[in-house]
N, C-alpha and C positions, 0 to 999 in steps of 0.2 A: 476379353478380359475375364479372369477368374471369379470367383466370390474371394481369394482373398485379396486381389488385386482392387477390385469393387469395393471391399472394406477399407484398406489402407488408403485408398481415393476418397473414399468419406472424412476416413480419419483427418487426413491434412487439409480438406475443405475446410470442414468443422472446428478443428483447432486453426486454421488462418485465420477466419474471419472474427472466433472470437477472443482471438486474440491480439487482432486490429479495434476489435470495440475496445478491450479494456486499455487499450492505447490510448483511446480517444478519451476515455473517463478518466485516464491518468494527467491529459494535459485539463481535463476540466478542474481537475481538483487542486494539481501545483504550477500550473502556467499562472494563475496571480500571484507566485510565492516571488519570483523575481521581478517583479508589477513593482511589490509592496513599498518599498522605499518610493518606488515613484507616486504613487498612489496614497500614500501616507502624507507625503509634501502636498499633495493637489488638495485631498479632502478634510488635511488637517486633521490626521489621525497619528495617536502614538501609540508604543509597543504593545501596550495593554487591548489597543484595540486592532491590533493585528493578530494577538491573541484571542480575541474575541470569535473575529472573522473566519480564523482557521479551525477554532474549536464548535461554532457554530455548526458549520459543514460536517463536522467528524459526525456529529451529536445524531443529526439527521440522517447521515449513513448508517448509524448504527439503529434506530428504528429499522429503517425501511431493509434492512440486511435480514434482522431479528422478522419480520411482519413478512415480506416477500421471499425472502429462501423457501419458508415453510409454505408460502403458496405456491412456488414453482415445484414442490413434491407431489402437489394435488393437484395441479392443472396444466402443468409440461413446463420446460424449460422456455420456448420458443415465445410464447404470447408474451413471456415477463421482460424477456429479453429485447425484443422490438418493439415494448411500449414503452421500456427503460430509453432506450434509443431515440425513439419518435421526442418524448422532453429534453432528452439532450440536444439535440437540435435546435427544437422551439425556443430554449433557456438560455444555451450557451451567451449567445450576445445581449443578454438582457444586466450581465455581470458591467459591462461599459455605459448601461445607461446610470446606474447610483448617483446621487450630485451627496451623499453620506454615509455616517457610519451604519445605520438601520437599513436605509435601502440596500447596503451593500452584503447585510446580515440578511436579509431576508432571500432576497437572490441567490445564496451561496445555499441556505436552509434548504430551497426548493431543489437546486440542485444535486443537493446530499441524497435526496430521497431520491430521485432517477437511478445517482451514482452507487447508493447501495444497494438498490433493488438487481442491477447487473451481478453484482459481484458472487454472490453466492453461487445465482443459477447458472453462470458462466463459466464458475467451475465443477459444479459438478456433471453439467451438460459436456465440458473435458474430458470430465472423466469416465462418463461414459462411453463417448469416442476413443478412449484409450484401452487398448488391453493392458494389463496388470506390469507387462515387465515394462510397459511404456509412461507408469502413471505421473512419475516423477518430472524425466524428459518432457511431454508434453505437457502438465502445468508448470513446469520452468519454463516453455516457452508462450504460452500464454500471458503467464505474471508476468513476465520480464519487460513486457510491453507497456505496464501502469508506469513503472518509470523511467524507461528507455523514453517515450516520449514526453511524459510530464516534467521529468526532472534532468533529463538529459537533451532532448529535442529542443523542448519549451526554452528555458533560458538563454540556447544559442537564437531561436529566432525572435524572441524578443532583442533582446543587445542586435540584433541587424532589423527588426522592424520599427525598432523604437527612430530610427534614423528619417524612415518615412512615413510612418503614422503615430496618431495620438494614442495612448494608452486603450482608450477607450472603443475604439475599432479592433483591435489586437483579438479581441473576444471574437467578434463577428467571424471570422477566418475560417472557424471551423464548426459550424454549424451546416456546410453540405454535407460535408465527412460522415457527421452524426446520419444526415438521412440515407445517404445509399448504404451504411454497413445495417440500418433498421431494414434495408429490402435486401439485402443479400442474408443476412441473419432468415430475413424468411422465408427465402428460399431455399438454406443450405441447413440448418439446424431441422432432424426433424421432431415432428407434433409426440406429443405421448411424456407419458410419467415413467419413473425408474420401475423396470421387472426386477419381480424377487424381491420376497420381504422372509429374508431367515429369521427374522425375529418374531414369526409368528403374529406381526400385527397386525390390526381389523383396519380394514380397507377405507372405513369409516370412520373416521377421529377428528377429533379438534386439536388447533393448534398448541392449548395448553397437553393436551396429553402428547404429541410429540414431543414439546419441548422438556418433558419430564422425563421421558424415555430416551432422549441421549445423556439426560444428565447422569441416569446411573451410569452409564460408561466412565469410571475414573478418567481416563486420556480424556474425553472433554473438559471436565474441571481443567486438570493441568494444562489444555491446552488456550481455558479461557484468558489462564490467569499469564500464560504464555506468549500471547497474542497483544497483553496490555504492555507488556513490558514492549517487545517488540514496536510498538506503536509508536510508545513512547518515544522512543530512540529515532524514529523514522520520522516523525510527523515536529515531535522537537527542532532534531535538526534541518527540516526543509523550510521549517518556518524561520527560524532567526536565524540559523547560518548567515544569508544575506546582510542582515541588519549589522552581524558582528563582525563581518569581514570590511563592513562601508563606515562603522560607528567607532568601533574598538582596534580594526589592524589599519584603518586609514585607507584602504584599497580602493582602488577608483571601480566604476562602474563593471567597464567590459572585463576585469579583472576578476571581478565577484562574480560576474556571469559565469566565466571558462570555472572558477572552483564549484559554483555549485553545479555546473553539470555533470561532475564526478560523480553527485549524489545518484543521478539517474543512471547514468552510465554505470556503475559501482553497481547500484540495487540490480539492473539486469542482465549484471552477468551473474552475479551471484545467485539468480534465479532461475538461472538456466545451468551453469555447471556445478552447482553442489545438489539441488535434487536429484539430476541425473545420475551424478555418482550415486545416490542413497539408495538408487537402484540396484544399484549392486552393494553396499556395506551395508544398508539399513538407513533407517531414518535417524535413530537415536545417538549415534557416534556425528553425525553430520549435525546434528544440533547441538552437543556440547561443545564441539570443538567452533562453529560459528560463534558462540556467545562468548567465548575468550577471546577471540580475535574479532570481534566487533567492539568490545570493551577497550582493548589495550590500544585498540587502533584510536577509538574516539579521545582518549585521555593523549594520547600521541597531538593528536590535531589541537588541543587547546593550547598545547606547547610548541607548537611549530614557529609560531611567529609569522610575519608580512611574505613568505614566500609563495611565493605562486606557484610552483611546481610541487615544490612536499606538501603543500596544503589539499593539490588536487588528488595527490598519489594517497594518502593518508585518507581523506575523507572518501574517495573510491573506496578503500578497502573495510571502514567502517561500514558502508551499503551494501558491499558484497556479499558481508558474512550476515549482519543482520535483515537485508532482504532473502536470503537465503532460507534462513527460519520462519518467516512469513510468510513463504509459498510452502514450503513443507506441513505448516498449519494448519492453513485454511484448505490446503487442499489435500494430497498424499494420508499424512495424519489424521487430518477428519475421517474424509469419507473412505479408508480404510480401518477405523473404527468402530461405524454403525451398519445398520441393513444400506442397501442402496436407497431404499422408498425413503432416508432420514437422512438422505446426503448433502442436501442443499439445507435443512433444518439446523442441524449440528454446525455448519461452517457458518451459517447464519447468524447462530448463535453465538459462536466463537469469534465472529466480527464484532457483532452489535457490543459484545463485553469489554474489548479491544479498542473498539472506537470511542465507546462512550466515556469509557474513564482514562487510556491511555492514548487515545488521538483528540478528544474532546477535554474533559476537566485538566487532564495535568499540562496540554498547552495554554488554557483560561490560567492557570499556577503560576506557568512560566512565565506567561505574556505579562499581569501583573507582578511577578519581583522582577521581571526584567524594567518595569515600569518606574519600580521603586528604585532600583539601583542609579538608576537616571535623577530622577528626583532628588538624591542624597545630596547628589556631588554640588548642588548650586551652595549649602550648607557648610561643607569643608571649605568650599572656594573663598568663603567670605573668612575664615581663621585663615588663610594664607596658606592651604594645601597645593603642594606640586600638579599640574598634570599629570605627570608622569605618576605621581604616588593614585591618585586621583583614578586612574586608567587603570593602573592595577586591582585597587580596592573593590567602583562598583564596574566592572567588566562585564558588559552583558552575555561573556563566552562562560561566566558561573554559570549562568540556566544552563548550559549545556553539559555539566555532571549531573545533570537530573537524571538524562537518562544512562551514564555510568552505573548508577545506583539499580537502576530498572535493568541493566543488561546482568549485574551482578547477581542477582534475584533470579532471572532467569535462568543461567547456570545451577544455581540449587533445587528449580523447578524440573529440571532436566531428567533428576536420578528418581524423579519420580514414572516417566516416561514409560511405555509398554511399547517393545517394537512393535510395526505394525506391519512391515513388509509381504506382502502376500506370500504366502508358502506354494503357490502356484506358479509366484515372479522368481524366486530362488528357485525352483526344479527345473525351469524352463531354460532359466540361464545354468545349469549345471550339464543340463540336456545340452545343450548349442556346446558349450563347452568342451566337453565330453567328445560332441561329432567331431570339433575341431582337432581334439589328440588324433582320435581315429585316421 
């Protein structure tokens, strides 16, 4: 075998395996999202405190994103990644022991922090495995994995496990999973920090002076504040979809199952066939035109009504565009905008801002008016208000223009953008190209 056959044999190791890990942090994070109703009935919890639970986790991913990227620049990608691993395992089943809302807040905290500490280094340890015309392509198929299995896997095998186990087992399942990708991670990723620091940096710094030195990069700002909105959108609707389709459209369980699996299914395709296009158009035209069609899609879905098929078709296509811009973010965009020694720093970055306020506070928002809109209607009921008027009014499918509003936002973020596409990735393809007239 050649050296470049030897590379591309790395390549696809290195991208399999971690992107079977961020698989498995995907079902840790949204396999309680179709739990929730069940779990809500058992521990006697309401919408605010499903809010709680889901914003809890954001909160702590977003630390440990912010805190651990920037140590996987200085101490390799591989150590951060199979200790992330090794807790996921230990954790995972500790989600089924809660008998409350605290313990169940607390377990999901501790988890955040495993779950964020992968993410940075995961992908930028991608992207090192990737050459430039492949950067796209291979963190679309990396990403694509967070909710191909969290959000698309997860809810089909609950609605079929829930037939044979209690809620609270369901966890335990996949804590082997967790340990053998921690020993294949360390066997297949290798040791060492990013070569090549074109920004002239000292070898020797603190994490505040990284995190100061990607913020002059403009495209980080934008992409902080890029990243919140997308969140928003994402983490919104994996949270109360379920609640609105079982609370507000009347939909029976396995019903609610098959629609949100769109969500997963939907986020990873779109994670995988529009960065790869951006490979060839750029980054920038595949971001504006996702956030129009993740927008018109989601406002589609609020008006669909009790179908099951246009529900599933519609909310797919909501995940497709705006998953779409969340792998272009965190990964292509970042670390196509700083040295490589600040690649895992900057996305880290660009998470932690993302989680904390658009996967963390604005679902704590949601979960509370969803809370409220519940609470009203005992008040009308007693003046002699319809159902029917009743359902319209407090519809817990309102929280879900929240993120309309946040996808909207993102579009005007957009023109702020700097392509980023390597000028190495366009020659290269002009070169192939080219041979191909020839």
């Amino acid at each position: 075998m050649g050296a470049r056959g030897a590379q591309v044999k790395q390549e696809t190791k290195s991208v399999g395996v971690l992107a079977l890990g961020f698989g498995l942090v995907g079902i840790d994070r949204y396999l309680i999202a179709p739990l929730f109703p069940i779990i809500a009935r058992d521990l006697h919890l309401g919408y605010a405190d499903i809010g709680t639970i889901a914003g809890a986790l954001a909160i702590a991913w977003a630390f440990a994103a912010l805190v651990m990227g920037n140590l996987s620049d200085r101490i390799g990608r591989r150590r951060v990644l199979v200790v992330a691993l090794t807790v996921f395992g230990l954790l995972i089943g500790a989600s089924g022991l809660a008998t409350g809302l605290m313990g169940l807040v607390a377990v999901r905290v501790v988890m955040g922090f495993a779950d964020g500490a992968f993410t940075p280094a995961s992908i930028s340890a991608t992207i090192e495995a990737s050459p430039p015309i492949r950067h796209g392509r291979n963190i679309g198929i990396q990403q694509m994995t967070l909710t191909l299995f969290g959000l698309g896997f997860a809810p089909l095998a609950v609605a079929g496990l829930l037939h044979f186990l209690n809620w609270r087992l369901i966890f335990s399942i996949f804590a082997i999973p967790g340990f053998i990708l921690a020993w294949l991670t360390w066997k297949i990723i290798p040791e060492g920090r990013a070569h090549g620091d074109s920004a002239g940096l000292e070898t020797k710094r603190n994490s505040f002076e990284d995190w100061w030195a990607v913020l002059k990069f403009s495209n980080v700002r934008v992409l902080m504040l890029l990243m919140l909105c997308c969140l928003v959108c994402l983490v919104t609707t994996s949270t109360f979809v379920p609640s609105f389709l079982l609370d507000s459209l009347h939909m029976d369980s396995s019903s609610m199952s098959i629609v949100v699996a769109a969500i997963g299914l939907g986020a990873a395709a779109g994670a995988l066939a529009l960065p790869w296009i951006s490979d060839k158009t750029g980054r920038k035209p595949v971001m504006m035109v996702s956030t129009v069609g993740a927008g018109a899609m989601l406002i589609l879905f609020n008006n669909v009504g009790p179908h099951l098929v246009p529900l599933f078709v519609v909310l797919f296509m909501v995940q497709f565009f705006n998953n779409a811009m969340i792998t272009l973010i965190v990964g292509p965009l970042c670390s196509e905008t700083v040295p490589p020694t600040l690649m895992a720093t900057a996305s880290g970055l660009v998470i932690a801002v993302g989680e904390l306020f658009g996967g963390g506070f604005a679902t704590l928002v949601a979960g509370q008016a969803a809370e409220h809109f519940r609470n009203f209607r005992w008040l009308f009921a007693i003046f002699g208000a319809s159902d029917s008027f009743m359902d319209r009014t407090f519809n817990i499918g309102h929280v879900l223009y929240m993120p309309v509003v946040a996808l909207v936002a993102a579009f005007l973020l957009c023109f702020l953008l700097k392509e980023t596409l390597p000028a190495s990735a366009r020659a290269e393809r002009a070169a192939a190209a080219e041979a191909k007239v020839v």
